[in-house]
N, C-alpha and C positions, 0 to 999 in steps of 0.2 A: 747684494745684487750688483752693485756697481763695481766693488771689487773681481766680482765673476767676470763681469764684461768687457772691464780694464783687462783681467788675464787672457780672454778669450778675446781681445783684441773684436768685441761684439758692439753693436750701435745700444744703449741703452733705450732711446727711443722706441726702438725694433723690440727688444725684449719685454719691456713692461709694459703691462696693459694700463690704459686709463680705466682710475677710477670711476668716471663720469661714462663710461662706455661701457663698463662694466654693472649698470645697472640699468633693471628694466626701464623701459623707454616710458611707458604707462606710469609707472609707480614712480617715477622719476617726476614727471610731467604735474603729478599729482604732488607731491611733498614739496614741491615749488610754488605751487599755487597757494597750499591750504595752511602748510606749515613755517614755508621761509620766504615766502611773499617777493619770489623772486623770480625771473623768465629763466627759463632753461639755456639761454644762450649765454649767460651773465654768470653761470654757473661753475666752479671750477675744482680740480680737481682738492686741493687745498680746501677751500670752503666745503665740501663733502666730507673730506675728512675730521674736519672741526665740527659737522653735524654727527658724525657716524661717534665720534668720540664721546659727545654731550648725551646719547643715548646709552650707549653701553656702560656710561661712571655714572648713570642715575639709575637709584631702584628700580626694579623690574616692575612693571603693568603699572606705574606710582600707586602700588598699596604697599605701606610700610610695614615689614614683618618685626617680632618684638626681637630685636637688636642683640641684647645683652643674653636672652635666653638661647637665641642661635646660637651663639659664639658658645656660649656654656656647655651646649649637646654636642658639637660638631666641631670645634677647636682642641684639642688634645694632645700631650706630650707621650713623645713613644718613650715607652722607660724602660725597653726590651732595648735600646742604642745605649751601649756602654760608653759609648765615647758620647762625655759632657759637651764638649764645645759642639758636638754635630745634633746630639739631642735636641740644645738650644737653638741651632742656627733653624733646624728642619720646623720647630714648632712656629716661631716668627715666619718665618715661609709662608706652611699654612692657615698663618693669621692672615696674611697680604693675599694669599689665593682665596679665602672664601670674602675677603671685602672685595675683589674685583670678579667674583663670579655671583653674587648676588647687590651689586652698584654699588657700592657704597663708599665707593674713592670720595665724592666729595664731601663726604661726612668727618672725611679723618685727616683734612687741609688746613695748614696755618697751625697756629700753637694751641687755640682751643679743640681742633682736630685732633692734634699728637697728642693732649690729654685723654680725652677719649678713648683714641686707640692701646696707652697704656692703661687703663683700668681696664679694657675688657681683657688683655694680653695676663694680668693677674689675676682676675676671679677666674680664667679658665686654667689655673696652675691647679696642679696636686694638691692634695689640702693642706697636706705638712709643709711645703716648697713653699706656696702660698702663704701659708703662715709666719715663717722668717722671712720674707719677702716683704708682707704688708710693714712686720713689724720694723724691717729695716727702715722703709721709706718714711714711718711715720717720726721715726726717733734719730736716723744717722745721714739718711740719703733722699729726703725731699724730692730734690731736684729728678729723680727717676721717676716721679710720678706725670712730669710733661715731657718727659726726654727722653725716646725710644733707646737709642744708642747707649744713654746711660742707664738705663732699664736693662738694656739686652748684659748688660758685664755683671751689674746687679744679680741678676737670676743664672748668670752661669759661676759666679763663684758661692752663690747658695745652694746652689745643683749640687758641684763638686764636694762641697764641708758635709750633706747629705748623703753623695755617695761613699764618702771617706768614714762617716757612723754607721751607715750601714754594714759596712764591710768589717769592722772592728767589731760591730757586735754579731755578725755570722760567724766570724773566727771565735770569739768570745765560746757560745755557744754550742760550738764544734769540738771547743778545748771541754769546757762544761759535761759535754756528755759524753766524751771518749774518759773521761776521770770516771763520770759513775760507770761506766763497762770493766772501767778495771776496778771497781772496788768493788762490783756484785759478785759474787763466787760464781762460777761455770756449778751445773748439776753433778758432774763427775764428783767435784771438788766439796763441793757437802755433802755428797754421800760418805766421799771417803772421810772425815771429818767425825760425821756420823758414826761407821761401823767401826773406826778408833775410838770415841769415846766409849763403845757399848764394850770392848774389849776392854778398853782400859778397867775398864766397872769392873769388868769379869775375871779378872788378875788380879785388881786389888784386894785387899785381908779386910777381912772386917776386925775391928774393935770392938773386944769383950771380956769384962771382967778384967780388965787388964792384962788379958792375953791377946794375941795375935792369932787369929784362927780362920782358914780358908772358909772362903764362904760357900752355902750351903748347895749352893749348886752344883759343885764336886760331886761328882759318884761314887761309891765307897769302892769300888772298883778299880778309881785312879790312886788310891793310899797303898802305902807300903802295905804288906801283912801284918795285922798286927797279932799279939798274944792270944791265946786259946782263951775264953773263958776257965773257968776253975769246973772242972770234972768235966772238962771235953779236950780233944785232941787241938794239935797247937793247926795241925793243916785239916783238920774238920771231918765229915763221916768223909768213907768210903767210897759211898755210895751216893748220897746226892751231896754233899761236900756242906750239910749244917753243922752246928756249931756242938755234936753229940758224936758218941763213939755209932760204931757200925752197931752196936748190939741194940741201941736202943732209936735206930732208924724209925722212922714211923710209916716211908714208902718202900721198906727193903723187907723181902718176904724170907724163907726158911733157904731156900734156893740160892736166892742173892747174897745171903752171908756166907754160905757155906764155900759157892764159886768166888768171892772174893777174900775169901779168907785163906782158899787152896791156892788163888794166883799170888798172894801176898807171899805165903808160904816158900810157893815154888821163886820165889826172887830173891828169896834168902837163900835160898840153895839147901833147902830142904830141913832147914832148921826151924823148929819149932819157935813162935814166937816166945819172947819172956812173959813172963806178968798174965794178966787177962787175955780171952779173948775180945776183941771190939766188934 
C-alpha cells in the first residue's frame, strides 16, 4: 500500500483507514472495558492489532479439537503432482494453512513447537513415504525430527527414490506383459497349427508288418486299378462295373446283355467278339 501511494504520488494517511475507526464504537467500548482494561482514548491502532493477532493464532471458541487426528483426515499429499519438489512444497503449505485456519500458531513456536509440527508433517505421509521417512530419522537423520527445513529435503528426496521404483516397476510390468502377448499364439495361428497337424496325420503311412501301407482312410477309389480277380474281367461287369463278367451280373436282366453286348459288338466294327460271351 505504501508503495501504491509512493507511485501514485498519494498521502498515505488519506488512503488507509485506521484500524481503531474501523471498528464498531459499541463493541469497541466494550472489549476495552471487560477484556483489556483499557479507556478507548489510550487505545491505538498497533495495540489492536497485537489484540486482533492474539485472537486469531488461538484456538477457535478455546475448545481444543483432537490435534493429531485433524491433521491425519485433512492434511494430504497430492500424488496426482508429478513434479516432486512441488508435491512437497504444496503439502507443507497445507500443513501451515490448516495450523492458521483452525489457531494453532502458538502450539508450533520455539523448538518444542517445531517438534510437534514435524511429527504431525509425518504421520499424515503416505504410508510407504512414511515408512522410509520414520525409518530414516530414526537411524541416519535425527536431526529432521525437530527441523522442518531438514525434514522438508528429507521427504523430497524420499518422494523422488519412490517415484523413480515406481516408474521401473511400471516399465517392468509393461516389458512383462507385452512378452506374454507375444508368446500366446493369436486363434488364427492354432488353428492353423491344428488343421496341419490333422493333415500331417492324414499323409503319413502307417507301419505294418513291415510294410509301408496308406492308411485306411484312403478310398479305394483314389488307387491305381488294380488286377481283376481270377475268373472276372480285369475292367469289371459291364454293366454295373463288379468284379464278374456281364453274364453273370446279378442286376443285368436278358435285355441288358443283349443291348450291351450289340453296343460292344458294334465298337469292334462288327466283329464278333473271341472266346465267350460276358
Amino acid at each position: 500500500m505504501k508503495e501504491r501511494c509512493k507511485d501514485g504520488k498519494e498521502d498515505i494517511g488519506t488512503v488507509m483507514k485506521s484500524v481503531k475507526n474501523s471498528f464498531d464504537e459499541y463493541l469497541l467500548e466494550t472489549l476495552c472495558e471487560v477484556s483489556w482494561g483499557v479507556t478507548v482514548d489510550k487505545v491505538t491502532d498497533d495495540f489492536l492489532l497485537e489484540q486482533i493477532h492474539a485472537i486469531t493464532d488461538s484456538y477457535q471458541n478455546q475448545v481444543l479439537p483432537p490435534v493429531n487426528e485433524l491433521f491425519q483426515n485433512e492434511l494430504r499429499m497430492d500424488m496426482n503432482n508429478m513434479d516432486i519438489t512441488s508435491r512437497v512444497t504444496n503439502y507443507f503449505m497445507s500443513c501451515n494453512t490448516l495450523i492458521k485456519k483452525y489457531g494453532f500458531t502458538s502450539f508450533f513456536e520455539e523448538e518444542h513447537g517445531s517438534k510437534k509440527k514435524c511429527k504431525l508433517i509425518v504421520n499424515s505421509l503416505p504410508a510407504a513415504l512414511k515408512e522410509k521417512v520414520k525409518n530414516e530419522i530414526d537411524y541416519r537423520f535425527p536431526e529432521a525430527q525437530s527441523n522442518v527445513m531438514k525434514l522438508y529435503k528429507l521427504i523430497c528426496q524420499q518422494a523422488l527414490e519412490e517415484a523413480i521404483e515406481h516408474r521401473a516397476l511400471n516399465r517392468e510390468r509393461k516389458l512383462s506383459h507385452k512378452q506374454k502377448l507375444r508368446e500366446q499364439p493369436h486363434p488364427f495361428q492354432k488353428n492353423k497349427r491344428q488343421n496341419t497337424g490333422q493333415q500331417q496325420k492324414a499323409d503319413k503311412y502307417q507301419k505294418k508288418g513291415g510294410k509301408v501301407v496308406q492308411p485306411a482312410a484312403e478310398s479305394s477309389g483314389d488307387k491305381k486299378e488294380q488286377p481283376g480277380q481270377k475268373g472276372a474281367p480285369k475292367t469289371g461287369c459291364f454293366h454295373c462295373g463288379g468284379p464278374h463278367y456281364l453274364s453273370g451280373c446279378p442286376t443285368a436282366n436278358k435285355e441288358d446283355r443283349d443291348r450291351l453286348a450289340n453296343s460292344k459288338q458294334n465298337k469292334r466294327g462288327g466283329e464278333h467278339p473271341a472266346g465267350r460271351h460276358r
